[in-house]
C-alpha positions as CSV (number, residue, x, y, z in Angstrom):
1,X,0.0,0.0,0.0
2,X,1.2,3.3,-1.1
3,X,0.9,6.2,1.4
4,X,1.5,9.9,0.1
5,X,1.9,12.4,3.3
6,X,2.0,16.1,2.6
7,X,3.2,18.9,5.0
8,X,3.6,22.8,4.9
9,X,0.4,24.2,4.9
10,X,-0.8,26.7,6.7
11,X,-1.9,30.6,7.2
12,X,0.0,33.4,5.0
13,X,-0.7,36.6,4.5
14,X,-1.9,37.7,0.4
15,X,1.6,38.0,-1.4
16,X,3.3,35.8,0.9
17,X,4.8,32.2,-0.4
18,X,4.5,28.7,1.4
19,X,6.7,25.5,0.1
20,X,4.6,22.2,-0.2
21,X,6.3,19.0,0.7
22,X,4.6,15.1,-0.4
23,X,6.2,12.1,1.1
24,X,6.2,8.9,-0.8
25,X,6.4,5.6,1.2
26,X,8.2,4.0,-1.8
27,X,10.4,5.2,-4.3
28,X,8.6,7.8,-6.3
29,X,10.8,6.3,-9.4
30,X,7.4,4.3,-9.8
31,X,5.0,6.9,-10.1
32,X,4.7,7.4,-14.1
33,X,3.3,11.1,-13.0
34,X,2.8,12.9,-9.7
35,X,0.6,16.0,-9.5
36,X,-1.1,18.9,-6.8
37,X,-4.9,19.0,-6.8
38,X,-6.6,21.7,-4.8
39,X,-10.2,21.6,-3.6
40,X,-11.9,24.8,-1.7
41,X,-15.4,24.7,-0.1
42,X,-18.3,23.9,-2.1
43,X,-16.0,23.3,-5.0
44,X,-14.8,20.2,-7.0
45,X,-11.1,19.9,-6.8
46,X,-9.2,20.8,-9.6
47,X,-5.7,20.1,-11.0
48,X,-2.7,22.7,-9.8
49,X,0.2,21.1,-11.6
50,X,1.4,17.5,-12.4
51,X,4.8,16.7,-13.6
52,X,5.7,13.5,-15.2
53,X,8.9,10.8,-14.4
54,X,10.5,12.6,-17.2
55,X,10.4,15.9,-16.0
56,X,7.7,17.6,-18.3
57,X,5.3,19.7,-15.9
58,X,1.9,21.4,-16.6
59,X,0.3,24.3,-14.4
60,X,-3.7,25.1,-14.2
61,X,-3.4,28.6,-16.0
62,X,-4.0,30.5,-12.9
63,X,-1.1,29.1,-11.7
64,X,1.3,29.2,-13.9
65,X,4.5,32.0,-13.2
66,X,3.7,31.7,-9.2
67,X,4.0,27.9,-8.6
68,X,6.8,25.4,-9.3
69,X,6.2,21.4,-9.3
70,X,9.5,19.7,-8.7
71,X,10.6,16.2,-8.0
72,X,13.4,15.2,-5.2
73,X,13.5,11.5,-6.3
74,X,16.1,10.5,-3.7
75,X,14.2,11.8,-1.3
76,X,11.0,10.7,-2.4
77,X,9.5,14.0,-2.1
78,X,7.3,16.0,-4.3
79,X,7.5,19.8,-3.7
80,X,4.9,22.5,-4.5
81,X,6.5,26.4,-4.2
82,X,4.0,28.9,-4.2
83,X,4.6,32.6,-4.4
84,X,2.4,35.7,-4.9
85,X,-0.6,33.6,-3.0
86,X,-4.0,35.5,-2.9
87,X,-7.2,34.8,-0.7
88,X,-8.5,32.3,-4.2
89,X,-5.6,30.2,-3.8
90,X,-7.3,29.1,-0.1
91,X,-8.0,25.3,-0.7
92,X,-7.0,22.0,0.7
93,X,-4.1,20.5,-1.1
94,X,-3.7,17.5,-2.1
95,X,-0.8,15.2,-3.6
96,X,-1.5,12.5,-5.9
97,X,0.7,9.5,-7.5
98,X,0.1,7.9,-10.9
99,X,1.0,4.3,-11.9
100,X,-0.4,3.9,-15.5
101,X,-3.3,1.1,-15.2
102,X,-3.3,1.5,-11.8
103,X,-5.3,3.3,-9.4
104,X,-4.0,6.6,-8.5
105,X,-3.0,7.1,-5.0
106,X,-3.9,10.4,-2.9
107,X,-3.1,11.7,0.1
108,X,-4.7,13.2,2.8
109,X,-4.2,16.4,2.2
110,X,-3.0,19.9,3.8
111,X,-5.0,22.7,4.3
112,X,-4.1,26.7,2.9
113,X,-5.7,29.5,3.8
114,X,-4.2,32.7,2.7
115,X,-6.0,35.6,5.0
116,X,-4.7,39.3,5.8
């Protein structure tokens, strides 16, 4: 069983910046993609960025220019840096792992709020 366990949420002020971490319980060499999903209240969650085990990444327009996807594959970490954040980019954020013809793996979550 895969578990994915993300880290570094929290509150920040609008224009302030907050690093994203995802923890892998096996070697993220596996995962054929790994991506952020965000989902605020009342809303359906939505992709933030995905890269792939090649190192091609793709950002959700709104994104793009204030967050960076990267990979640490010997640490088996997926990072998420997000600058310029305003009160829209409040959501809980989640990490996800691809294995092609498998089921995608999630994890729990951590929650952003970005409040003056």
């Amino acid at each position: 069983q895969v578990q994915l366990v993300e880290s570094g949420g929290g509150l920040v002020q609008p224009g302030g910046s907050l690093t994203l971490s995802c923890v892998a319980s096996r070697s993220i060499f596996s995962f054929d993609a790994m991506g952020w999903y965000r989902q605020a209240p009342g809303k359906q969650r939505e992709l933030v960025a995905r890269i792939t085990s090649d190192g091609r990444s793709i950002y959700a327009d709104s994104m793009k220019g204030r967050f960076t996807i990267s990979r640490a594959n010997a640490k088996n970490t997926l990072s998420l840096q997000m600058n310029s954040l305003n009160p829209e980019d409040t959501a809980r954020y989640y990490c996800n792992g691809e294995i092609f013809g498998s089921p995608t793996y999630w994890g729990q979550g951590t929650q952003v709020t970005v409040s003056s």
